[in-house]
SEGUVO-941288 format. One line per 5 residues: their letters; for each residue x negated, y, z of C-alpha. Coordinates in nm, 3 decimals, decimal comma. Last residue first. Layout:
N
a) X/Y/Z | ...
This chain:
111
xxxxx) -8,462/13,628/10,655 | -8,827/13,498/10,792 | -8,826/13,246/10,489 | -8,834/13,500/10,209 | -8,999/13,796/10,403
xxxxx) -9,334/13,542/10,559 | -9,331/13,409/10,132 | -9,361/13,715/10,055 | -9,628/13,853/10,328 | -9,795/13,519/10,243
xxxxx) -9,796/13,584/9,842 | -9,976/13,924/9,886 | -10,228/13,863/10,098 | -10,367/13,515/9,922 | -10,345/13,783/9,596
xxxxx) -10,578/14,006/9,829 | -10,415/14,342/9,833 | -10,674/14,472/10,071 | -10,891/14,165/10,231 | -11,219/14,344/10,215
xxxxx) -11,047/14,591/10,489 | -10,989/14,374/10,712 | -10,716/14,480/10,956 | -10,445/14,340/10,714 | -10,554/14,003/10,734
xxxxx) -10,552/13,962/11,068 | -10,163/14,074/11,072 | -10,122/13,802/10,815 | -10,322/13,553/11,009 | -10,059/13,634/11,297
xxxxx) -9,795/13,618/11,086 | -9,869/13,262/10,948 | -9,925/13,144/11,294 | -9,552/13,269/11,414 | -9,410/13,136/11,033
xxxxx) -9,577/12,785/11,093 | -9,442/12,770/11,493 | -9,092/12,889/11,358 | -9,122/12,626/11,049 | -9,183/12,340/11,318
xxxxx) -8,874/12,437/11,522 | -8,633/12,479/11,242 | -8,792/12,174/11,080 | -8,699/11,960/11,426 | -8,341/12,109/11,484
xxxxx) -8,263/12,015/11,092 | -8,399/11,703/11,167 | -8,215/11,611/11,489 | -7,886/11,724/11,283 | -7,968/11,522/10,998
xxxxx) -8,018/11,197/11,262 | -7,657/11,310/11,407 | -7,464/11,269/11,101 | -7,653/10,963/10,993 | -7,565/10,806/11,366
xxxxx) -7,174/10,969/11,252 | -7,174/10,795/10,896 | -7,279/10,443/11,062 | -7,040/10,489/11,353 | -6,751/10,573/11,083
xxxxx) -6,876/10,296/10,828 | -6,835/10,046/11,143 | -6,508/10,175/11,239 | -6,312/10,036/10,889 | -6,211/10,345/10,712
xxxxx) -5,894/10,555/10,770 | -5,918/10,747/10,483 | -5,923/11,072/10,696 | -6,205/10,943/10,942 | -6,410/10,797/10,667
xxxxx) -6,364/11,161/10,488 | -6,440/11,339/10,763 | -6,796/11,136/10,837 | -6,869/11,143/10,453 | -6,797/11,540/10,496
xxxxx) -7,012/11,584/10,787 | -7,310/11,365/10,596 | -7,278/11,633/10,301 | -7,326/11,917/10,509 | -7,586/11,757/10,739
xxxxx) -7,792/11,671/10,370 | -7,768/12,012/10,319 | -7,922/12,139/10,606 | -8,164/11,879/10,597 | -8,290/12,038/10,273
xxxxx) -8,296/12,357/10,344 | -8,504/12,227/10,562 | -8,760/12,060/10,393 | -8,776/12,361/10,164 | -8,832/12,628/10,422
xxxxx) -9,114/12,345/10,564 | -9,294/12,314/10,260 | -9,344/12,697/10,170 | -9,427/12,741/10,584 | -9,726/12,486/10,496
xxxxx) -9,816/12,588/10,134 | -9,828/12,947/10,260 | -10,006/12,847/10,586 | -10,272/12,650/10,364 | -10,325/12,988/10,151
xxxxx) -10,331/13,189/10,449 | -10,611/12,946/10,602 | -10,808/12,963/10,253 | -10,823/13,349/10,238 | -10,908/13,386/10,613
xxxxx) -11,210/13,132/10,562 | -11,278/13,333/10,276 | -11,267/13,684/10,412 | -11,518/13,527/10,757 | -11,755/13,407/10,517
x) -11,799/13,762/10,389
């Protein structure tokens, strides 16, 4: 029985973690977008070369990030998955609700 509950908390904590993650980079992504179009614009205006180097090092930071949460939220979704496929061999675990919300949250950020 100790063995359901220590499964139970771990999805729960992988939820939060992958959860966290999906959001952090959705939020890079965005944050690129926005950067590339502060970049264009300085280039387009015709704005003095420091703003230019200063929006292109921003540029380039939000892409680092965006590479980093990808990579972090693969590892989180690969260990979530496993526990997930764990979870489904134990029969006490059935429909857990810890079940449940990590096979959603596994579809929503695996897609």
């Amino acid at each position: 029985m100790a063995e359901v509950a220590a499964l139970r908390r771990q999805l729960k904590i992988k939820n939060g973690v992958c959860k966290r993650l999906w959001k952090e980079h959705k939020s890079y992504q965005t944050e690129e977008v926005q950067q590339r179009i502060k970049v264009d614009k300085f280039k387009a205006v015709g704005a003095e070369d420091w703003d230019i180097k200063n929006g292109t090092r921003m540029l380039e930071e939000s892409q680092k990030m965006v590479k980093d949460t990808a990579n972090r939220l693969g590892v989180a979704l690969q260990e979530l998955r496993e526990l997930i496929v764990t979870a489904e061999k134990i029969p006490d675990m059935g429909n857990s609700e810890e079940l449940v919300q990590a096979q959603a949250i596994f579809e929503e950020v695996s897609t």
